[in-house]
PDB file as gemmi writes it, atoms N, CA and C in Angstrom:
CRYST1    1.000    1.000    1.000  90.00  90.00  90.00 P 1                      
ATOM      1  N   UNK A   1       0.819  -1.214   0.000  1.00  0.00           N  
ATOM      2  CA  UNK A   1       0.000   0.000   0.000  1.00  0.00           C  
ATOM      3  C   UNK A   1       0.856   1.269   0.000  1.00  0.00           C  
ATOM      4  N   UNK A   2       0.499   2.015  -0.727  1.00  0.00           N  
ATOM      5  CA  UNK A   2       1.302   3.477  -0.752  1.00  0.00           C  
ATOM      6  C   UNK A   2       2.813   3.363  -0.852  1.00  0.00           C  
ATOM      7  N   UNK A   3       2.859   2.073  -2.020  1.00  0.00           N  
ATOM      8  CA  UNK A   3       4.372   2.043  -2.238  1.00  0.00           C  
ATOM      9  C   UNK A   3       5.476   1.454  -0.937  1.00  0.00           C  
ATOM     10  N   UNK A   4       4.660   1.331  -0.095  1.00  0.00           N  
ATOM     11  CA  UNK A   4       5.376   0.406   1.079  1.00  0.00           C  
ATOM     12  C   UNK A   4       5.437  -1.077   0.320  1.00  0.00           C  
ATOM     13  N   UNK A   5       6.652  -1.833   1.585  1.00  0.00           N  
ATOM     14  CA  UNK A   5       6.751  -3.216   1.071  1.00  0.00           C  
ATOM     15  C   UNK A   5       5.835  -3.486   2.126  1.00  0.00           C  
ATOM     16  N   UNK A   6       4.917  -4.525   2.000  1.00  0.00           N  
ATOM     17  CA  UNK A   6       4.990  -6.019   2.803  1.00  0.00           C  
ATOM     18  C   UNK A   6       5.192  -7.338   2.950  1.00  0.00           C  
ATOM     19  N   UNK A   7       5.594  -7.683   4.182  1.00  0.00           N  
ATOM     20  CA  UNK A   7       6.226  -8.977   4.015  1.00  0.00           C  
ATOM     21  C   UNK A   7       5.176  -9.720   4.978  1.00  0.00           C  
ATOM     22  N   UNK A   8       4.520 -11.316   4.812  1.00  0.00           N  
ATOM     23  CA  UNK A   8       3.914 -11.617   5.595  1.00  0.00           C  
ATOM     24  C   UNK A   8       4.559 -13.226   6.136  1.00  0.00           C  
ATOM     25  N   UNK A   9       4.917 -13.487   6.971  1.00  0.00           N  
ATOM     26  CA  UNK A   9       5.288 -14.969   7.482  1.00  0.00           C  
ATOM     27  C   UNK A   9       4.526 -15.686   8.625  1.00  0.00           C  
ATOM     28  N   UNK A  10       4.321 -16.748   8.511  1.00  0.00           N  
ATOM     29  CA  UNK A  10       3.848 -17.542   9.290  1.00  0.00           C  
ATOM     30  C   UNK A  10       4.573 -18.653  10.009  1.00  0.00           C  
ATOM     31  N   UNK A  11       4.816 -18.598  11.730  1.00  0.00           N  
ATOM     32  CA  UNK A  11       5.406 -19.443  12.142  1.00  0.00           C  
ATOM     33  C   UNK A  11       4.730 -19.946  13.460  1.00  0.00           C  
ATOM     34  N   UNK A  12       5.416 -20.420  14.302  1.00  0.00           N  
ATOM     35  CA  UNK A  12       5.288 -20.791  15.678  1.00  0.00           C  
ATOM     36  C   UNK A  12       4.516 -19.685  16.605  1.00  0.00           C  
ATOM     37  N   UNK A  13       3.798 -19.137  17.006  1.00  0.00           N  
ATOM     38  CA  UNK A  13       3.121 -18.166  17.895  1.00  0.00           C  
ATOM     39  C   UNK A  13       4.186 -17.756  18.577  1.00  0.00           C  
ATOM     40  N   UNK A  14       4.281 -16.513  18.886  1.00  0.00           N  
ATOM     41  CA  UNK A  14       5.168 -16.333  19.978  1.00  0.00           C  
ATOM     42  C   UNK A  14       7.174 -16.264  19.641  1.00  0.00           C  
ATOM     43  N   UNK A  15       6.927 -16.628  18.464  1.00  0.00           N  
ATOM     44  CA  UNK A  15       8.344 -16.465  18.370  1.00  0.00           C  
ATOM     45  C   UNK A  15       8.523 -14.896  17.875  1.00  0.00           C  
ATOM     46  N   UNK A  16       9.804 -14.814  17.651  1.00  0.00           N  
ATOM     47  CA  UNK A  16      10.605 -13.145  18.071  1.00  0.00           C  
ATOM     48  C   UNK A  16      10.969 -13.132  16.588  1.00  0.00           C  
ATOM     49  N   UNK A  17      10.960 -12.145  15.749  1.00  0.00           N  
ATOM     50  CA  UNK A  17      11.733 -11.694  14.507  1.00  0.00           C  
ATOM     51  C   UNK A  17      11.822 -10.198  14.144  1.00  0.00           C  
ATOM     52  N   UNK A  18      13.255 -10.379  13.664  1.00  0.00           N  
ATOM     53  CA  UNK A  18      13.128  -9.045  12.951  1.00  0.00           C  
ATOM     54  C   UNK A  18      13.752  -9.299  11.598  1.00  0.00           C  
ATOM     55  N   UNK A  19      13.328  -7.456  10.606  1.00  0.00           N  
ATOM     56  CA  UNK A  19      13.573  -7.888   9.552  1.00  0.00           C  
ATOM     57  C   UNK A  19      15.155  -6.822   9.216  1.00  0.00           C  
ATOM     58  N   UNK A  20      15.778  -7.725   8.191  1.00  0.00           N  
ATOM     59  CA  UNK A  20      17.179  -6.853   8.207  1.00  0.00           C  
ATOM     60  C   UNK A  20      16.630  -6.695   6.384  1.00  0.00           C  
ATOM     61  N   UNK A  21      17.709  -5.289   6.020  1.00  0.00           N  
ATOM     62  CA  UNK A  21      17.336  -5.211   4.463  1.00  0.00           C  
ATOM     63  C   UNK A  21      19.434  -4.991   4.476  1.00  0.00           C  
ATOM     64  N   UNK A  22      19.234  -4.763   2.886  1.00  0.00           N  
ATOM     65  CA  UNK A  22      20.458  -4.732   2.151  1.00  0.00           C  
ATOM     66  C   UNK A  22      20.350  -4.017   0.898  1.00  0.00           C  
ATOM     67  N   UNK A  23      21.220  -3.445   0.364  1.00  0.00           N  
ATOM     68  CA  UNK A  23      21.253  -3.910  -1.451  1.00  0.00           C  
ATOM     69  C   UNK A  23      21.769  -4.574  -2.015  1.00  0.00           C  
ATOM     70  N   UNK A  24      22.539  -5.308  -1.028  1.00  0.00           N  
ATOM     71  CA  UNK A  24      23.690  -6.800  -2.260  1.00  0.00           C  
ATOM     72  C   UNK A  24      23.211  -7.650  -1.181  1.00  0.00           C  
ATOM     73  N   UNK A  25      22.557  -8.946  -1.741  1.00  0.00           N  
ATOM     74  CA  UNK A  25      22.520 -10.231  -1.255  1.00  0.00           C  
ATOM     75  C   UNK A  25      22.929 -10.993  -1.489  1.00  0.00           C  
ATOM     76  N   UNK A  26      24.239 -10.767  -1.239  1.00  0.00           N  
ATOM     77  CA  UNK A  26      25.435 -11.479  -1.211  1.00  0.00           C  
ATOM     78  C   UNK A  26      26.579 -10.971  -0.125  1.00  0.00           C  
ATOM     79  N   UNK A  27      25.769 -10.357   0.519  1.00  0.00           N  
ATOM     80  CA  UNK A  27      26.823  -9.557   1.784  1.00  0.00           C  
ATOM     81  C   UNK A  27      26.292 -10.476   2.906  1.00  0.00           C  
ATOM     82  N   UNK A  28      27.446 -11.033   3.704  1.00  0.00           N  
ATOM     83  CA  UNK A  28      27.234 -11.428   5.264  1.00  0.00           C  
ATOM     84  C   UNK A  28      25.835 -10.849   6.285  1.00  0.00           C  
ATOM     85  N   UNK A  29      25.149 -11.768   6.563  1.00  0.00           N  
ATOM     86  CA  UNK A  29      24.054 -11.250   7.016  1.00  0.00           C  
ATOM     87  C   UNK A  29      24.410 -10.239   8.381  1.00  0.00           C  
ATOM     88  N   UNK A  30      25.786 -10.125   8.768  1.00  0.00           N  
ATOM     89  CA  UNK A  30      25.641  -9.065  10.040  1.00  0.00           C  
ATOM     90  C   UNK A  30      26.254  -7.946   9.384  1.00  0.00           C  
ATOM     91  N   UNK A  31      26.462  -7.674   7.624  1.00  0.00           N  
ATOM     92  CA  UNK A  31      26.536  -6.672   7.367  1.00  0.00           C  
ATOM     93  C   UNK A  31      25.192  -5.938   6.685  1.00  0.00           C  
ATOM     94  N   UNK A  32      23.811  -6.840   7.017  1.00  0.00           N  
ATOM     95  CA  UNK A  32      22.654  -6.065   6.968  1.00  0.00           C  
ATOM     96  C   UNK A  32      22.527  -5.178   7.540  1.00  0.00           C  
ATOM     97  N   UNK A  33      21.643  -4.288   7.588  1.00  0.00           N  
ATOM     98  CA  UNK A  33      20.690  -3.244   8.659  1.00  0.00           C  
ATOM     99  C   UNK A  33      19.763  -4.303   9.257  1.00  0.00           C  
ATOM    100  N   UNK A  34      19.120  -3.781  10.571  1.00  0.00           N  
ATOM    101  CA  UNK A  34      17.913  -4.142  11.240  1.00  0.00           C  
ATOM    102  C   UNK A  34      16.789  -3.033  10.608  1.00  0.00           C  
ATOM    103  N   UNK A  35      15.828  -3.522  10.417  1.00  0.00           N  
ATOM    104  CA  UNK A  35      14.876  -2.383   9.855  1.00  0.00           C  
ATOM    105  C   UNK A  35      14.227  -2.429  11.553  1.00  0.00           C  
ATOM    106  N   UNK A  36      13.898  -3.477  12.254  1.00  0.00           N  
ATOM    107  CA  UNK A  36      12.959  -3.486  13.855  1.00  0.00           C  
ATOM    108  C   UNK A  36      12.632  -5.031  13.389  1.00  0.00           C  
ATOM    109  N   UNK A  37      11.857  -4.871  14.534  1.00  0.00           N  
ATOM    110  CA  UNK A  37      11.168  -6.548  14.825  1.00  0.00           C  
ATOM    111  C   UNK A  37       9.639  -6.625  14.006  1.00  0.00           C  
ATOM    112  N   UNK A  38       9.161  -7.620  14.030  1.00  0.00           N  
ATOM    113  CA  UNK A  38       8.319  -8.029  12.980  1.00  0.00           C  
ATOM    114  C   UNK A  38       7.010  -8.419  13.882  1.00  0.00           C  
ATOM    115  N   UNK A  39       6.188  -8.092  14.057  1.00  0.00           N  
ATOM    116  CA  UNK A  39       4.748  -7.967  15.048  1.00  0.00           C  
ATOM    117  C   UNK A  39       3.877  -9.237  14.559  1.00  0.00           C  
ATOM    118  N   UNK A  40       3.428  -9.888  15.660  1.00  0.00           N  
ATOM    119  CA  UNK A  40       2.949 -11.060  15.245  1.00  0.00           C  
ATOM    120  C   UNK A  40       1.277 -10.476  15.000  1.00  0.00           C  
ATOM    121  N   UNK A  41       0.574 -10.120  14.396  1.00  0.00           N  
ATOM    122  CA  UNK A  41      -0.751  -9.674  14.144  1.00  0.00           C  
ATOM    123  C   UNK A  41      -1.784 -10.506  14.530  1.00  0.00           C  
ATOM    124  N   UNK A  42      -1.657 -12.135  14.480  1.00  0.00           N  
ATOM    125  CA  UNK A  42      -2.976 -12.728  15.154  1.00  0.00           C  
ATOM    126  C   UNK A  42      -1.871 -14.256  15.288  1.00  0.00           C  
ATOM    127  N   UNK A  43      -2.425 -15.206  16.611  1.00  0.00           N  
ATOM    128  CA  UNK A  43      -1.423 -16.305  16.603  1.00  0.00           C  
ATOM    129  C   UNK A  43      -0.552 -17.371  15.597  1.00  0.00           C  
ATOM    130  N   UNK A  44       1.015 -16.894  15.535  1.00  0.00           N  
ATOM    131  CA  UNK A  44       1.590 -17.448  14.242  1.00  0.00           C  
ATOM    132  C   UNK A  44       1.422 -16.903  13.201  1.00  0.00           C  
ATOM    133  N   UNK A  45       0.901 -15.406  12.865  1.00  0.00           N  
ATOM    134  CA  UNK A  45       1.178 -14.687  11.741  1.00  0.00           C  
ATOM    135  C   UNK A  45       1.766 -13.375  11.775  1.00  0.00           C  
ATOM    136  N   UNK A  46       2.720 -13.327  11.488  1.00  0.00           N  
ATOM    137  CA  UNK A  46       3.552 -12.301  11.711  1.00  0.00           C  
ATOM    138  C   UNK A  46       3.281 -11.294  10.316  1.00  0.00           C  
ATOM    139  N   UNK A  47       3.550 -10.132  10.529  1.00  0.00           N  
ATOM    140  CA  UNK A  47       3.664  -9.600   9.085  1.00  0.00           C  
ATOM    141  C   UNK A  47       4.440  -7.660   9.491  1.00  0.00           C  
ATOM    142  N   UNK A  48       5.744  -7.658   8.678  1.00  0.00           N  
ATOM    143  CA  UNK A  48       6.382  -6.804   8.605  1.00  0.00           C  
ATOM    144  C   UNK A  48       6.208  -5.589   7.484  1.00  0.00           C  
ATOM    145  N   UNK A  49       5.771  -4.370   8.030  1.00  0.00           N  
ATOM    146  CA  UNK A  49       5.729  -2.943   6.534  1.00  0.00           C  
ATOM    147  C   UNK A  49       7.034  -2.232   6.318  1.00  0.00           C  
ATOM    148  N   UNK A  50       8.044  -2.274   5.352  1.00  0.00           N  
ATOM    149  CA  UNK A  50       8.584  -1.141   5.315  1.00  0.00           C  
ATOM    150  C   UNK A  50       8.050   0.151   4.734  1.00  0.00           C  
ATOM    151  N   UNK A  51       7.775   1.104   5.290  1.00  0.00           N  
ATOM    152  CA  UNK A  51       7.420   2.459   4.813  1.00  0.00           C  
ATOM    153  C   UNK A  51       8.473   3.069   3.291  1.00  0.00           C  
ATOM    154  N   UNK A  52       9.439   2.450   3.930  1.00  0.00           N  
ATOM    155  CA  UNK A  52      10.155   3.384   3.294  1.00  0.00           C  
ATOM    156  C   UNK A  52      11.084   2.685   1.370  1.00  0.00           C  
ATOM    157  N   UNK A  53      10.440   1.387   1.431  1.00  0.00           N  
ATOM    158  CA  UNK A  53      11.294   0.685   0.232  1.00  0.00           C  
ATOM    159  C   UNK A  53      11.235   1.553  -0.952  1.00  0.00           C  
ATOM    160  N   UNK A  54      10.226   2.761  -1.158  1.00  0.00           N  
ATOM    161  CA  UNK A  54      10.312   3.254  -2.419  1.00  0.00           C  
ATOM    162  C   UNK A  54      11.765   4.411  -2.412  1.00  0.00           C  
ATOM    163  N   UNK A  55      12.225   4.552  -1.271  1.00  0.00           N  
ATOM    164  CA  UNK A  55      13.471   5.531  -1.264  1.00  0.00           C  
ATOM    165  C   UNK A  55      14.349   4.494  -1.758  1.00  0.00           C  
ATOM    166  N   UNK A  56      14.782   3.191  -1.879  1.00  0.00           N  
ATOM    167  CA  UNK A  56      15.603   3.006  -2.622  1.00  0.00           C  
ATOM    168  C   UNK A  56      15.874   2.228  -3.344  1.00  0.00           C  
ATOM    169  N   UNK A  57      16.617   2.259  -4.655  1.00  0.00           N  
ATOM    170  CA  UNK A  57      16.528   1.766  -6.019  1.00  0.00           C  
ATOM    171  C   UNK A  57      16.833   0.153  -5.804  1.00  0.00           C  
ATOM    172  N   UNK A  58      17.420  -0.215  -4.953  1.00  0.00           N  
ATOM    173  CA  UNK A  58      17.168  -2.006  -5.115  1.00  0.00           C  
ATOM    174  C   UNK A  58      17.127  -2.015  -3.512  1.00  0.00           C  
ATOM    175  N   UNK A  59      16.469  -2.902  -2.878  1.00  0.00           N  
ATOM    176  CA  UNK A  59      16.477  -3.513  -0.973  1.00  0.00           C  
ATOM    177  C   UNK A  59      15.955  -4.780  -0.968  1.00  0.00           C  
ATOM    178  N   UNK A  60      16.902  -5.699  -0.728  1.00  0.00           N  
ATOM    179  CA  UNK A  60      16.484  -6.930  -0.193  1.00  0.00           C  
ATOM    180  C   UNK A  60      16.357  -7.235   0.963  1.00  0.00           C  
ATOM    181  N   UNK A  61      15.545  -8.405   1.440  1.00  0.00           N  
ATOM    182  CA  UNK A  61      14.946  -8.370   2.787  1.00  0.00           C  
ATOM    183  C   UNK A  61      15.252  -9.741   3.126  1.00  0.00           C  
ATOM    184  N   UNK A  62      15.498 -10.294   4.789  1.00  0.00           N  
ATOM    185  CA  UNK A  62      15.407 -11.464   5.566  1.00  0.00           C  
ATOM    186  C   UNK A  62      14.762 -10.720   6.867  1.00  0.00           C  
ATOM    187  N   UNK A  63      14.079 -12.453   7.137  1.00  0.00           N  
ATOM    188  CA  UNK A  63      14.071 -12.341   8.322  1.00  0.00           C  
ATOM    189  C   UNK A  63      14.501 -13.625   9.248  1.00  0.00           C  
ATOM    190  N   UNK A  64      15.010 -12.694  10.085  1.00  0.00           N  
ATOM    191  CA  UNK A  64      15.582 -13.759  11.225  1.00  0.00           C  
ATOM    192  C   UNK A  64      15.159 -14.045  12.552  1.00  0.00           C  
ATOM    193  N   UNK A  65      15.278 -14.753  13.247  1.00  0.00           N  
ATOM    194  CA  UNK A  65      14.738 -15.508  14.570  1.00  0.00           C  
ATOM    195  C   UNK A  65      15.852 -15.088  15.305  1.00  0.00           C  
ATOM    196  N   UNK A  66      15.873 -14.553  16.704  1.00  0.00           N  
ATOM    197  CA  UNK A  66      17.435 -14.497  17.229  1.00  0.00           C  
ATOM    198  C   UNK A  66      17.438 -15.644  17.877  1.00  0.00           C  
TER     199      UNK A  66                                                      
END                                                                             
């Protein structure tokens, strides 16, 4: 919506994530950014917005469990 990304995942209730972005995915994942943590919206569905993906020309996304 409004040029935001979303990302939606489904896991275990209760588990913890956040999402990291990049522009080369091919860089070491602790040379990502953290964008924040990823909000579980109803049990075991998580779903993450970046506001901001239209500022830049390529961003790839993970998410990780700590």
């Amino acid at each position: 919506p409004n040029g935001a990304f979303q990302l939606n995942v489904t896991n275990v209730p209760g588990t913890a994530f956040s999402a990291l972005t990049s522009s080369n995915v091919a860089l070491p994942v602790n040379s990502w950014t953290v964008l924040g943590s990823v909000p579980e919206i109803s049990p075991g569905q998580f779903q993450f917005t970046d506001n901001q993906a239209t500022n830049q020309p390529t961003r790839f996304y993970r998410i990780r469990s700590p």
